[in-house]
N, C-alpha and C positions, 0 to 999 in steps of 0.2 A: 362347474365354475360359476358362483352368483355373479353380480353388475361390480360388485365392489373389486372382487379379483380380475374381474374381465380388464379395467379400470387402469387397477396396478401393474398388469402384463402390458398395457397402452405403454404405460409410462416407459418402463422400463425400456420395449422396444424400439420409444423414439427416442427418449433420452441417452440411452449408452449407448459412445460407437462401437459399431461391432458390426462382422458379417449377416445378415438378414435371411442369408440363403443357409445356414445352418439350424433356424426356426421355421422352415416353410409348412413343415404340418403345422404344427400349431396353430401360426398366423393363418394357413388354408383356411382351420377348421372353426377358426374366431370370427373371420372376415369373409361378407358375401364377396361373389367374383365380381371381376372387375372386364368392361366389355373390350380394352385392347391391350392391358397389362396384367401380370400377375399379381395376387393379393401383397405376394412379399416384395414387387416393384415398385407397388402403389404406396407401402409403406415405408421403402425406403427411399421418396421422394418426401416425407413426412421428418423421416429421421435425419439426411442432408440438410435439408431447411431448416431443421430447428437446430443444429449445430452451427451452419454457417451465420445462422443470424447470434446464437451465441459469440461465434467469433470475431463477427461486426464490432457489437456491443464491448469483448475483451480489446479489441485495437483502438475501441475510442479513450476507454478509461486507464488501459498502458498500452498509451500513446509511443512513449518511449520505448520501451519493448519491443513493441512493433517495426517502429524506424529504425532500430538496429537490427532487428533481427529480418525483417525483410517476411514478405506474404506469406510465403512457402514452410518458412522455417518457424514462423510463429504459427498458422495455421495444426503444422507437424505436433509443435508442443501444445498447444491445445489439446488438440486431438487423443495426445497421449494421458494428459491431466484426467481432461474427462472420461476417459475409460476406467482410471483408476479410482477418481471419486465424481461421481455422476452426479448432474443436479437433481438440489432437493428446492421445493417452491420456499422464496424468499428473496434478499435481495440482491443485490450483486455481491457485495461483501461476504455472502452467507458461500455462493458460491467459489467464492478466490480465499477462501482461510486457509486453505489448504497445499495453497499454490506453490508459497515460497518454499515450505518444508519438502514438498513431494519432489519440487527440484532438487532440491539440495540432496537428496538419496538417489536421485536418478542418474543411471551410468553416464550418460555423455553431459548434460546440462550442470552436475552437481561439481564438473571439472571448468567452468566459466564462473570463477567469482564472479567477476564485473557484472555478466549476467543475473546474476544469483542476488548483489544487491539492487540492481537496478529494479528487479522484478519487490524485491523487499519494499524499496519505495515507492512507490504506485502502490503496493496491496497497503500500506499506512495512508498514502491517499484516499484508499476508499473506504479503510475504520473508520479513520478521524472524519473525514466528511459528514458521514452519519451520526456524530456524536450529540448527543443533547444541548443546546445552548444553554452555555452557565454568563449570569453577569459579572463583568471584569471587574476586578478590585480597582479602583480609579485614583489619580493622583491626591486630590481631594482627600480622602479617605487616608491615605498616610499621613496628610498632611494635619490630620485631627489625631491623630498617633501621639500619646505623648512620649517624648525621649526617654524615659523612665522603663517603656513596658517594650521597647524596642528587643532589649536580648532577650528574653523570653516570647518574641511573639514568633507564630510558625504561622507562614502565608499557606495556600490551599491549592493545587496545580488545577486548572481548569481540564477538563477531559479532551480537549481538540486538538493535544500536542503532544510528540515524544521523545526522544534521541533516538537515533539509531548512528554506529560507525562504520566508517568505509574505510578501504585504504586508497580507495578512487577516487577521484577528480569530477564527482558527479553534478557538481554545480555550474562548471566550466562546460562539459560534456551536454549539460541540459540545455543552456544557453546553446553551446554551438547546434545544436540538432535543430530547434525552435527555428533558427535561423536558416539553416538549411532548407526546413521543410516549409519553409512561409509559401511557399507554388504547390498549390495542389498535387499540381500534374508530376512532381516528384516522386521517383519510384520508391517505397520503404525498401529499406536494407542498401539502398543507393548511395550512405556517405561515406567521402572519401577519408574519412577520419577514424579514429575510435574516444576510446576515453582513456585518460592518461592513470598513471598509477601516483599516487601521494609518495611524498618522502616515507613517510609514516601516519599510520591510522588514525584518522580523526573523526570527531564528533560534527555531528548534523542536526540542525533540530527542525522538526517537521510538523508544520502548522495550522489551521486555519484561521485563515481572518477573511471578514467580510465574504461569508460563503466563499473562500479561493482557498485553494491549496495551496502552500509553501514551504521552501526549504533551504536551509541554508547553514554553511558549513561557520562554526563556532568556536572561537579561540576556547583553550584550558580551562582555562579563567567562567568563563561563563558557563560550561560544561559542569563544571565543579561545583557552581552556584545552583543550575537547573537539578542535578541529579539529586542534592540535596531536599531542593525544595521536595521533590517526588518522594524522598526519606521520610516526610515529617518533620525536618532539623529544623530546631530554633534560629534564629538571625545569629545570636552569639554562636553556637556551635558551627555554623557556617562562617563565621569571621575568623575561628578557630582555626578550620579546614583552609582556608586561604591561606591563613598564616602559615602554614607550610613548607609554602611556597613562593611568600614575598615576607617583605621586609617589615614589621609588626606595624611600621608608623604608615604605612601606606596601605594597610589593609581595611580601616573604616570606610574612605574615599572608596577605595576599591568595590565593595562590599554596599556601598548606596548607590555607585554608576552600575552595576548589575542590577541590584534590587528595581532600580527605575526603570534599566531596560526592559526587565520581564513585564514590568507593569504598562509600558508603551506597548511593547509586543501583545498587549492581552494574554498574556500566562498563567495569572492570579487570580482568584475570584474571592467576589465577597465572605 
């Protein structure tokens, strides 16, 4: 075994959890002795550590996850994730791509929607965070617009934002937890509450501004406007799409208090 494979048996051995005592030759024959524990103690004091501190780092970035799901039981899932897809060096993100989908196939977790979206938003927390900064399309800049090129022109989604829907109440649920957990000394998986279920599934749009993360649940109307923009659709064929739905003489109005909003939200780019 040259330095390179010696290297990559490292990795493996601390990085995926697993029994240690089922590689003890190996590790024996890799690793000099150690003068009061075993070669495969000493490395599984190597392998513990670099998990739990993985799982540090997961409970700060789903935070949420965490405070509902309580130490034990988020620890558990973890545990289970990274067995199945182990890390590879990169960034956090690189690590949790795989998160939401591997729940969602897994026997006990893939039966907790609530679960399943809550873990969805956080793993969109940490794409979009990393996203490249594009400059926002500004009011300015429509305002040089002339009305003439207006139904033909198609705005540009900036990359820091998405949809996703729930049939949850996760913006009520987020608020209540935040507020629960403002005292440190709060035990996670400790609230007396859950998160309520929607009448019906709605749309979310999930954001960043000014380095923060946000999110927030979004009438029809606006849903209908963002999904478009992400289409390519011209202004007119999205005044179209409205029209569907409201009444022809109130779809202009309609159709510029959207447009403005996307463009105060920062959604747009030059």
């Amino acid at each position: 075994m040259d330095w390179r494979e010696e290297q990559e048996q490292f990795w493996q051995w601390v990085t995926r959890p697993q029994d240690l005592s089922e590689s003890e030759e190996p590790i024996e024959a890799l690793f000099a002795p150690h003068s009061q524990i075993s070669q495969t103690e000493a490395l599984g004091i190597y392998n513990n550590a670099y998990h739990q501190r993985l799982i540090g780092i997961a409970s700060e970035l789903y935070s949420l996850t965490w405070q509902t799901l309580g130490e034990q039981a988020f620890t558990s899932l973890w545990l289970n994730y990274l067995q199945a897809h182990p890390p590879r060096p990169g960034s956090m993100s690189a690590l949790s791509e795989e998160l939401h989908g591997f729940l969602c196939q897994h026997e006990q977790y893939g039966r907790l929607p609530a679960l399943l979206d809550i873990v969805q938003l956080e793993t969109l927390f940490i794409q979009l965070f990393d996203r490249a900064d594009e400059p926002a399309y500004a009011m300015s800049q429509l305002q040089q617009l002339p009305q003439s090129r207006w139904p033909e022109t198609r705005w540009t989604p900036t990359q820091d934002w998405t949809l996703m829907r729930s049939h949850f109440d996760l913006e009520t649920y987020w608020k209540a937890m935040k507020a629960h957990f403002h005292d440190d000394s709060v035990e996670a998986g400790s609230a007396p509450f859950g998160v309520d279920r929607l009448p019906e599934e709605a749309d979310f749009l999930v954001h960043r501004q000014q380095f923060t993360m946000h999110f927030q649940q979004i009438n029809p109307d606006m849903a209908t406007f963002l999904k478009a923009i992400q289409r390519g659709e011209h202004f007119a064929a999205i005044c179209e799409e409205l029209a569907l739905h409201h009444p022809p003489e109130v779809v202009p109005e309609l159709g510029l208090k959207l447009l403005l909003r996307s463009i105060e939200l920062q959604l747009l780019r030059v």
